[in-house]
C-alpha positions in Angstrom: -5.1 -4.3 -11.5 -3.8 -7.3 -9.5 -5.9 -9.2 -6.9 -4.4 -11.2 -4.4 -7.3 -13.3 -3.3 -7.5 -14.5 -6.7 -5.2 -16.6 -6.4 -4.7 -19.6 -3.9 -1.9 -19.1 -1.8 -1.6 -18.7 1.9 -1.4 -15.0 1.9 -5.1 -15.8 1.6 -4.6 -17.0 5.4 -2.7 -13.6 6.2 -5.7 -11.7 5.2 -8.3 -14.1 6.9 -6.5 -13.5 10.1 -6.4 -9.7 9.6 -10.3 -9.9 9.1 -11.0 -12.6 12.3 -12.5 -9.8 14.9 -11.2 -12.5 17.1 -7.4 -12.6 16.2 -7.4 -8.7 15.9 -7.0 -8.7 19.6 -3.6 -10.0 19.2 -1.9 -6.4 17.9 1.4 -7.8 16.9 0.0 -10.5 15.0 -2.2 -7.6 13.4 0.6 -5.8 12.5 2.9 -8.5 11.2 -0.1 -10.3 9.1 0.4 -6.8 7.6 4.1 -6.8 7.1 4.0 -10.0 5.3 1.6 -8.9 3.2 4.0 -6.1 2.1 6.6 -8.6 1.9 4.3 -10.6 -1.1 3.3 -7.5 -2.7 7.0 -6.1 -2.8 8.0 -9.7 -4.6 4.7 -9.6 -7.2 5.7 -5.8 -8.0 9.2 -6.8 -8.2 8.3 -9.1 -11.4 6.8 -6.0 -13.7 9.9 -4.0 -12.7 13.3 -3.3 -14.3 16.4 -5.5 -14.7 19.5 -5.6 -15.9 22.6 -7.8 -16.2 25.3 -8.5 -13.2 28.2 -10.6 -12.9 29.1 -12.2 -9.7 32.6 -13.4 -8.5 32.1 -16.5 -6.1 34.7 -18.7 -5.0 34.9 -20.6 -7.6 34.3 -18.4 -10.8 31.8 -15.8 -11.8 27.9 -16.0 -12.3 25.9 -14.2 -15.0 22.3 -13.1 -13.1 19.6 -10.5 -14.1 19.1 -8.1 -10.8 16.9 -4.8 -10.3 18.2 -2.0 -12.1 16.4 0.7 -9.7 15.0 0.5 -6.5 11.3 1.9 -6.1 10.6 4.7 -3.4 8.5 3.4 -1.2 5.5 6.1 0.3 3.7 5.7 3.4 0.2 7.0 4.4 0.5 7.1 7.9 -0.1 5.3 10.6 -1.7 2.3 9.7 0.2 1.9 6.3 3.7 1.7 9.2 3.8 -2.3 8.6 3.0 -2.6 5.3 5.4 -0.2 4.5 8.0 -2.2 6.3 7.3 -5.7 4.6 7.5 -3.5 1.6 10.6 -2.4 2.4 11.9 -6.1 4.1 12.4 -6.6 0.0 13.1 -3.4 -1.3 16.1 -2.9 0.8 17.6 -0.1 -1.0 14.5 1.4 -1.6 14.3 5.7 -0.8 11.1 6.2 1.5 8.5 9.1 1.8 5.9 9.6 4.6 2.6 11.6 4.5 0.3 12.4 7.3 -3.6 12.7 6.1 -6.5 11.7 7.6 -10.7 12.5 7.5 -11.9 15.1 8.5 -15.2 15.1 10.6 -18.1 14.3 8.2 -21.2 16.2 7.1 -24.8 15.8 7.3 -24.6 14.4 3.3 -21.8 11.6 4.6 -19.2 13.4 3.0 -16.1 14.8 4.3 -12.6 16.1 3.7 -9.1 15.0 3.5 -7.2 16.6 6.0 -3.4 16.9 5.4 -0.6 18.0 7.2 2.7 16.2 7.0 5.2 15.1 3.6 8.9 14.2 3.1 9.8 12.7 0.4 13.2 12.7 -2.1 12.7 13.6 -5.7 10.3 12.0 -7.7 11.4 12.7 -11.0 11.3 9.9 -13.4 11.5 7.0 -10.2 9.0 4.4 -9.9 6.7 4.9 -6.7 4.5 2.6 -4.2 1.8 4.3 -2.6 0.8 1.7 0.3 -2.3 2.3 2.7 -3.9 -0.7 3.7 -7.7 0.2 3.4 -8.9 1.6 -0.1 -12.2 2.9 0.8 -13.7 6.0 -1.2 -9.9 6.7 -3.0 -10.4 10.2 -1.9 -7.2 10.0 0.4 -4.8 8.2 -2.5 -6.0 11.0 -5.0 -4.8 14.0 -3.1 -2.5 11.9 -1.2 -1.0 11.2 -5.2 -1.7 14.9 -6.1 0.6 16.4 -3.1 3.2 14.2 -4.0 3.7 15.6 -7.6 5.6 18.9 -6.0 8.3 16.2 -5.9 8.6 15.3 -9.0 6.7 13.4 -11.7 7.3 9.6 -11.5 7.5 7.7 -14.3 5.0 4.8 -12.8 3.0 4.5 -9.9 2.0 1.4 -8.0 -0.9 1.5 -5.5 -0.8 -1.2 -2.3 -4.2 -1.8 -0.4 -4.8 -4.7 1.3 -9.0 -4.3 1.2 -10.8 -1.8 -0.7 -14.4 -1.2 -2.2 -15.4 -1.4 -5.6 -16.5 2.2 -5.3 -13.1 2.8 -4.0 -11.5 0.6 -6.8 -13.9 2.4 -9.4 -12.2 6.0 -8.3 -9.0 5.7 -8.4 -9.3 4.0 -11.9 -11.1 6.9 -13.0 -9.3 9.7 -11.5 -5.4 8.1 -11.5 -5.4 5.7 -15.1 -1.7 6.2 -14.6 -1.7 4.4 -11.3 -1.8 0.1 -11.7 -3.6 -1.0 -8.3 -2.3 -3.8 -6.2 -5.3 -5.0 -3.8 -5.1 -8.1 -1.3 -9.1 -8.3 -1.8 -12.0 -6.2 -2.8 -15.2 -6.1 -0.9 -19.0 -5.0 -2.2 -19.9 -2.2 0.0 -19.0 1.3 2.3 -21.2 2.2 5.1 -22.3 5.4 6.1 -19.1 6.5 8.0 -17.3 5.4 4.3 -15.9 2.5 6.2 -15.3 -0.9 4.0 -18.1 -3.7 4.8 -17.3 -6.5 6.1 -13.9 -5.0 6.2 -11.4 -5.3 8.8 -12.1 -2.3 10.8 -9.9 0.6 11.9 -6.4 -0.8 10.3 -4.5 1.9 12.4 -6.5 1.5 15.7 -6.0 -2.5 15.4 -2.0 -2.0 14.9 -1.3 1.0 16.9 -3.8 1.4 19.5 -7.3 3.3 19.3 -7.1 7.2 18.7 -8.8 9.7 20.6 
């Protein structure tokens, strides 16, 4: 697993602005905190993936360099993953995408609830590396199936996973349930409430970029 607030750098002032309840009213600025995020994510993957060796003819003669041998496909949890996705893919240019529509379903007495799904596309799978990105990790229960559905398609041979906040709890799940998967997380906060929303949070990621839902 790979934590971004780790580390010093001033994508720590992307994510403090995505968490200011203040500068959340500015949508735009919401959504492209978000897309530069992807944008660092997509350059810190990019250093555990494949290369290979290219010549270049310039001008003036030819340069050895070591360039990407494949392109990841790129996979979207949507809505609120839409900018992230897009800084993701600012980087990985050439990069195949695939879309899936899920979302919670109302939640029971117990404070559980179900995953509702009912949209994929995606291209074939089969031996590709993937990114998963949704921007709030909270219980994991989305990802799994999410990850799960996405196997029709073909079994990849790694899978990255992009949040920008999760839980532990969340954090704890998907380690548990998808070993396979190596996590990419912006930060990691301590605690869920009782609608399995991430404390302190950021809120509703796809209400604050797109609008609230009814």
């Amino acid at each position: 697993m790979w934590v971004l607030a780790e580390q010093n750098s001033i994508a720590n002032n992307f994510l403090s602005e995505l968490r200011d309840k203040s500068i959340q009213k500015d949508t735009m600025r919401f959504r492209r905190n978000l897309e530069r995020l992807g944008e660092i994510f997509a350059y810190e993957i990019s250093k555990s993936l494949s290369f290979v060796n290219s010549k270049t003819e310039t001008s003036l003669g030819t340069k050895e360099s070591s360039i990407l041998g494949e392109y990841p496909i790129i996979v979207t949890v949507l809505r609120a993953a839409m900018p992230l996705h897009q800084g993701l893919l600012n980087f990985f240019d050439k990069s195949d995408s695939a879309f899936i529509g899920a979302y919670r379903g109302v939640h029971d007495a117990k404070e559980d609830f179900e995953i509702e799904m009912d949209y994929i596309s995606s291209p074939s799978l089969q031996g590709k590396t993937l990114i998963i990105c949704d921007p709030m990790l909270a219980t994991g229960k989305s990802l799994e199936k999410a990850y799960h559905a996405l196997l029709r398609f073909g079994i990849p041979a790694k899978t990255h996973i992009v949040s920008v906040v999760a839980s532990e709890r969340g954090v704890r799940y998907i380690n548990a349930r998808m070993p396979e998967c190596k996590l990419w997380i912006g930060d990691i906060d301590p605690e869920l409430n009782t609608k399995s929303y991430i404390v302190p949070g950021l809120g509703d990621a796809g209400d604050l970029a797109f609008g609230v839902k009814i």
